[in-house]
PASEBA-1860 file (N, C-alpha, C; in nm, 3 decimals):
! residues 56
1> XXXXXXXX> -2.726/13.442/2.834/-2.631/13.356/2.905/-2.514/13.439/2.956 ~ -2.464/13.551/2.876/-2.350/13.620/2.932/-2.411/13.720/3.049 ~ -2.519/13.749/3.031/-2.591/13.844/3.129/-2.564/13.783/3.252 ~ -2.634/13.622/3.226/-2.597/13.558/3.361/-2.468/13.532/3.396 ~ -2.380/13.500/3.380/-2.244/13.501/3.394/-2.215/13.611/3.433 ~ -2.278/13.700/3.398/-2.200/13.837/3.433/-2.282/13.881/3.622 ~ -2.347/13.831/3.597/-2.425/13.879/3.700/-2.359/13.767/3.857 ~ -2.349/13.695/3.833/-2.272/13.573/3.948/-2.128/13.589/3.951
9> XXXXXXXX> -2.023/13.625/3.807/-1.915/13.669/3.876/-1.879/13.697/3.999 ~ -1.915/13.832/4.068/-1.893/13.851/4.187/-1.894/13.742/4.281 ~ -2.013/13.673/4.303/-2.023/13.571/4.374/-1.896/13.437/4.355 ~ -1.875/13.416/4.242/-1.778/13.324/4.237/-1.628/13.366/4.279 ~ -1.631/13.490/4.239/-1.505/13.561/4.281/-1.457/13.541/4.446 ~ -1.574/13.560/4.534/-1.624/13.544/4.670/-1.551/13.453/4.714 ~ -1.632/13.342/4.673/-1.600/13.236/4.699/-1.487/13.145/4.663 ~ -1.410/13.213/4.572/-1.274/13.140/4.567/-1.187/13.206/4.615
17> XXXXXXXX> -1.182/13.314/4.670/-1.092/13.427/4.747/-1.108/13.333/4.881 ~ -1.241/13.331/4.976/-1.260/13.265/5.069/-1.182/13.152/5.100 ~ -1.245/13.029/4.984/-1.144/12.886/4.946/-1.003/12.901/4.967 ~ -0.931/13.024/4.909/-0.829/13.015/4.887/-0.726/13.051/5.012 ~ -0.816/13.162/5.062/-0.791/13.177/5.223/-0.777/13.077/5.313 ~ -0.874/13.001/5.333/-0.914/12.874/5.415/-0.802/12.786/5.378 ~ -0.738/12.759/5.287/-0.681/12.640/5.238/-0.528/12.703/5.296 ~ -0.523/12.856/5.292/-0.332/12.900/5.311/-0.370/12.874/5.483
25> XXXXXXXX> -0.484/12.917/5.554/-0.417/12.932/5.674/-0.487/12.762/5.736 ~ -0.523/12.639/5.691/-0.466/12.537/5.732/-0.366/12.449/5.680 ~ -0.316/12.535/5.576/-0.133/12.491/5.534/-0.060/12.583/5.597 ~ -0.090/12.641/5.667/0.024/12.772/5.723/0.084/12.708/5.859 ~ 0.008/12.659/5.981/0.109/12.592/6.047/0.174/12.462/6.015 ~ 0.141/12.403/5.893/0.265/12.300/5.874/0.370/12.337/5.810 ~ 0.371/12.426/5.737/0.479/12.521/5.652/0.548/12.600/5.776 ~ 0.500/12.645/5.862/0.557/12.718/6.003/0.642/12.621/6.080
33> XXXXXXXX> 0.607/12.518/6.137/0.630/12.462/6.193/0.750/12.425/6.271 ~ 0.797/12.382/6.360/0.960/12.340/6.345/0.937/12.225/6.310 ~ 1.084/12.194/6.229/1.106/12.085/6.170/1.109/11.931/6.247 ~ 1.264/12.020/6.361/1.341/11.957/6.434/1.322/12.032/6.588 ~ 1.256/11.958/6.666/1.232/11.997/6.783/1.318/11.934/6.880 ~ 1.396/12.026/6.969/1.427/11.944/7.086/1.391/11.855/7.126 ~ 1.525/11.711/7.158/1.461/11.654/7.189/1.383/11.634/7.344 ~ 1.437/11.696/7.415/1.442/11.681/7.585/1.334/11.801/7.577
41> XXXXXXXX> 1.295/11.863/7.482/1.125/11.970/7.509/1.045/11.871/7.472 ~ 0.987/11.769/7.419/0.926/11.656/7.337/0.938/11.520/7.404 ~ 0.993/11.525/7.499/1.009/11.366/7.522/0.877/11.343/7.713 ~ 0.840/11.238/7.632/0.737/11.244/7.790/0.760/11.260/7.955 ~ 0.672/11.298/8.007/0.704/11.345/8.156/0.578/11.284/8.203 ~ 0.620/11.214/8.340/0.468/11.192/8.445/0.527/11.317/8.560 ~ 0.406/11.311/8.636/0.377/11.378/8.750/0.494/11.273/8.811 ~ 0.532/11.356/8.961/0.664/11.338/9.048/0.794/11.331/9.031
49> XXXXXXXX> 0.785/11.276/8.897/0.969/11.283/8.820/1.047/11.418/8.858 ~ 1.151/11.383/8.819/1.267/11.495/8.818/1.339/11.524/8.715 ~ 1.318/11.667/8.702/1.319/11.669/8.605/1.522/11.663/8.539 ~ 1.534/11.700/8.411/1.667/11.604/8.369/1.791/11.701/8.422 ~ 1.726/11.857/8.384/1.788/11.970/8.439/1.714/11.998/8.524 ~ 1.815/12.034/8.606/1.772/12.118/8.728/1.853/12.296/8.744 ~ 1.779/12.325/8.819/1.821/12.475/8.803/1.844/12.516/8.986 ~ 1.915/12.514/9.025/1.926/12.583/9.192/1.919/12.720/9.222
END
């Protein structure tokens, strides 16, 4: 029984390194994220409007 255990280690090792990977980088952009976003970058736009700033 320890033979076997010993022998799949690696493999389990694998696979929770992997898991553990997978799990930081789809918690990584909500931990990134901005919190507090502008509001006038975020707020909806249609086609033809004008926009709020203008720049000449």
């Amino acid at each position: 029984m320890n033979q076997l255990f010993l022998d799949y280690l690696p493999i389990v090792v694998f696979l929770a390194v992997c898991l553990g990977l997978g799990i930081a980088l789809m918690a990584a952009p909500f931990l990134i994220a901005v919190q507090n976003p502008d509001p006038e970058k975020v707020s909806p736009t249609s086609a033809g409007s004008t926009p709020s700033t203008t720049r000449a």
